[in-house]
Every structure is written in C-alpha cells, then in structure tokens.
C-alpha positions in Angstrom: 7.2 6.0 -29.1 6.4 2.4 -28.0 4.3 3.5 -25.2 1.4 5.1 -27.5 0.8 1.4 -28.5 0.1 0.4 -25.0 -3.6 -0.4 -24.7 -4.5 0.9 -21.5 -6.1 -1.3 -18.5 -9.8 -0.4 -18.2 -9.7 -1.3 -14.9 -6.8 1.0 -13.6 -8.3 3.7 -15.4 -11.7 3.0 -13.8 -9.6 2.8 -10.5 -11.1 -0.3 -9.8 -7.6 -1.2 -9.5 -6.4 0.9 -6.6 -9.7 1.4 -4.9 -10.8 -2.0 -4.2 -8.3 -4.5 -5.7 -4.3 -4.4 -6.4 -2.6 -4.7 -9.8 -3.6 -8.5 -11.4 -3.2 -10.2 -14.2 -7.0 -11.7 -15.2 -5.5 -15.4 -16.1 -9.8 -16.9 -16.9 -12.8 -15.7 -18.7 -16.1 -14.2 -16.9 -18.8 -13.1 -19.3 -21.5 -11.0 -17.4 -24.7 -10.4 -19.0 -28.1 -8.7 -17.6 -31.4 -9.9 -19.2 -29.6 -12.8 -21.7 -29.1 -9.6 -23.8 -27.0 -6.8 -22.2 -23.4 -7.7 -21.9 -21.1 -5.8 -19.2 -18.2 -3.9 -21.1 -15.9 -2.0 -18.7 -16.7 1.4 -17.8 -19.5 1.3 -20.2 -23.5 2.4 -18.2 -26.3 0.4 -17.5 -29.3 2.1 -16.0 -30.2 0.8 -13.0 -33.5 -0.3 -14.2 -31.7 -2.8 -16.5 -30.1 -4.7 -13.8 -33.4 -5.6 -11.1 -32.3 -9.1 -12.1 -29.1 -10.8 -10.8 -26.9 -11.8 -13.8 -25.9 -14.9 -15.7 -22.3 -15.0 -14.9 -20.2 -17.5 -17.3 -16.7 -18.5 -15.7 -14.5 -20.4 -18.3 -11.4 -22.3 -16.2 -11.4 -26.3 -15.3 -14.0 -28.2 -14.3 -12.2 -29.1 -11.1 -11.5 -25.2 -10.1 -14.5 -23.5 -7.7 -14.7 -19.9 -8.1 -16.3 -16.9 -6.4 -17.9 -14.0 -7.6 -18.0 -10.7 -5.8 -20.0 -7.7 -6.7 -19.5 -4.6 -5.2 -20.3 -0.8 -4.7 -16.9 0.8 -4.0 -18.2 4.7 -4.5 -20.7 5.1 -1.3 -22.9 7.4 -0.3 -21.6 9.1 -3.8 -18.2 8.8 -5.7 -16.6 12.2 -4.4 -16.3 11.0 -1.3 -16.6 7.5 -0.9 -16.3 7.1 2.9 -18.9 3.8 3.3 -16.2 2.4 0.7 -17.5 -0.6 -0.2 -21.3 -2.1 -0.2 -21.5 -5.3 -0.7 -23.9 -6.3 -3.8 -23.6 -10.3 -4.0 -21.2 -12.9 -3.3 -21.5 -16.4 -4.9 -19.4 -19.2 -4.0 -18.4 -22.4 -5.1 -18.6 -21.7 -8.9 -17.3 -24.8 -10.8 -15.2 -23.8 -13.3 -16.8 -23.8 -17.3 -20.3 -23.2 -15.9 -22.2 -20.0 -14.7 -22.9 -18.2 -11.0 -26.5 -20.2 -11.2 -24.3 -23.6 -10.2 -22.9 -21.9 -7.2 -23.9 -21.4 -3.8 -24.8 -17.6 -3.1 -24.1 -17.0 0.1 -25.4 -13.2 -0.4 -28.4 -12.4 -1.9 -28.4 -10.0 -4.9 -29.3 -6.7 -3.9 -30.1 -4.1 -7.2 -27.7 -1.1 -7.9 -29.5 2.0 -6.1 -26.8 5.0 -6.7 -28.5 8.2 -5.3 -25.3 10.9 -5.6 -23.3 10.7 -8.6 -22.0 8.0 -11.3 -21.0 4.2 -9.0 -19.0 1.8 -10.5 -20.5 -1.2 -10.0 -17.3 -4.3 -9.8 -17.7 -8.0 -10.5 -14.7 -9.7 -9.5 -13.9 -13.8 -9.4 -11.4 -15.3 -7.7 -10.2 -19.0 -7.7 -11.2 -20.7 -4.4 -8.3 -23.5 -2.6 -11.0 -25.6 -2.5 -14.8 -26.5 -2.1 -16.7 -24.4 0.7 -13.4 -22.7 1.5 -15.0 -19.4 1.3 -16.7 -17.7 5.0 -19.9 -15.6 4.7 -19.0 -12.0 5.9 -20.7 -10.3 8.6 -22.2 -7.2 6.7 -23.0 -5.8 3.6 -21.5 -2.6 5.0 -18.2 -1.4 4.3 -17.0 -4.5 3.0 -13.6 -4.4 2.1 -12.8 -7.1 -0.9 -8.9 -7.0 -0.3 -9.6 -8.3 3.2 -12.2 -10.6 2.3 -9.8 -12.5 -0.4 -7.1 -12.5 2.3 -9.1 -13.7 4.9 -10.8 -16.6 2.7 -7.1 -17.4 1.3 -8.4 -15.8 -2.2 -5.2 -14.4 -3.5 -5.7 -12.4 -6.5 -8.7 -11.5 -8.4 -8.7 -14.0 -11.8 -11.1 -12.1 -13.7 -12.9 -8.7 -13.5 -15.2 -6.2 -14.9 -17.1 -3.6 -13.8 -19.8 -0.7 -14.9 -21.2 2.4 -14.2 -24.6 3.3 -12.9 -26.3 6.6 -11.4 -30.2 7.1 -10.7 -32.6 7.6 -13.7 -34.5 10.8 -13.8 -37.6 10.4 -15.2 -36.7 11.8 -18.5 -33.7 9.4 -18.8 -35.8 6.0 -18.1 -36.9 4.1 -20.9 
C-alpha cells in the first residue's frame, strides 16, 4: 500500500538514469529555460525549432562552488538503437554557484538538437567542480560518454538534472 504514494523519479523512468548517469540524489537547483519563456520540464517536448538558441541555465548553490553543465544526446542515430550513444551538445564550465551558464566558461559550443529517427532525449546535467578550471575539454563531440567524463574530471555525481524530448518537425507540425 505505501508504495502507490511513491512519486516516481522522472529521470529513471526517462532512463536518463541508467543510460547515461547512475542513481543520484539532485542536492542544488538548475532552472533551464529556452527563449526567457519556455521552461524545461522532464520528459515533456520541445520542438527543435524552439531551442536554435543555447539556454539561460540558473544554478542555485554557493557563491564559492563552480559548476558544470553538460548537455547531451544519449539516443543516436535514433532511440531504438542508440549505438553512437552519446553526442555531445554543450559543455560549460566553471559556473559560479547562484548565477547562470552565461558566467561560465563554455568550453563547447552549443550545437541545436537535430533528431532525424525517432523521439531523443535531450539531458542537461550539472555537476559540482573540486575546484576552478578543474574540468578538461574532451576530444570529440562523438560518443561522448558523461559517466567517464565526470570520472575523469573528478566530477562525482550529477547535482542536478533535467532533460526533454525532441524529434524532427514535419512540415505540418512546425509552428
């Protein structure tokens, strides 16, 4: 009986956790928002003429925390058989904490959501830095691999996440 009033982690259910991060517990805010106007709600779609732009990101921790922000692409070529698992979208380093991705350093450019095949999850993930330009540029864009990347920076954990879907517009779907 107890466990129908478990709320159920968006995130697990999106298989975002599983696929390109392990079980966390989000311990800081991160409020991303397309166009000053269209918020990112887990699992919910955005079409990908809505997100040409890179996002304001707001990260709520402590001033003296740095932060980095990872977007990612974990269902390519399509979702049913994701074997270019991940594409790297944007990375932005050196976030101070209670201020926005704009105050960091991006060390990878934003690149727009593209899905040809199917519905892609699109994953913003933040994780708490050691320290100031701790955090290595990766090699490629291709199969990126997030859970590497953290351990190789010394990220630990993911303190925040969200993530959305996306496929391509047909013509009668664009507005």
């Amino acid at each position: 009986m107890a466990s129908s009033h478990r709320t159920l982690n968006p995130l697990v259910v999106g298989r975002v956790v599983g696929d390109v991060v392990d079980n966390f517990s989000p311990s800081v805010n991160m409020c991303v928002t397309y166009n000053s106007s269209k918020q990112v709600y887990n699992g919910h779609e955005l079409f990908p003429s809505s997100v040409t732009t890179k996002p304001k990101v707001d990260v709520s921790g402590d001033m003296r925390s740095f932060f980095t922000l990872i977007m990612t692409d974990p269902d390519v070529p399509g979702p049913s058989d994701p074997y270019l698992r991940e594409h790297l979208h944007w990375i932005v380093t050196d976030i101070p904490g209670t201020t926005d991705s704009s105050f960091g350093k991006e060390v990878v450019s934003y690149e727009i959501p593209r899905p040809n095949i199917g519905i892609h999850r699109f994953v913003f993930l933040l994780f708490k830095q050691r320290g100031r330009q701790t955090v290595a540029c990766p090699t490629s864009r291709h199969n990126f691999n997030t859970r590497s990347f953290a351990h190789e920076n010394n990220l630990g954990s993911p303190v925040a996440a969200v993530f959305f879907n996306c496929q391509r517009e047909t013509a009668a779907r664009r507005r």
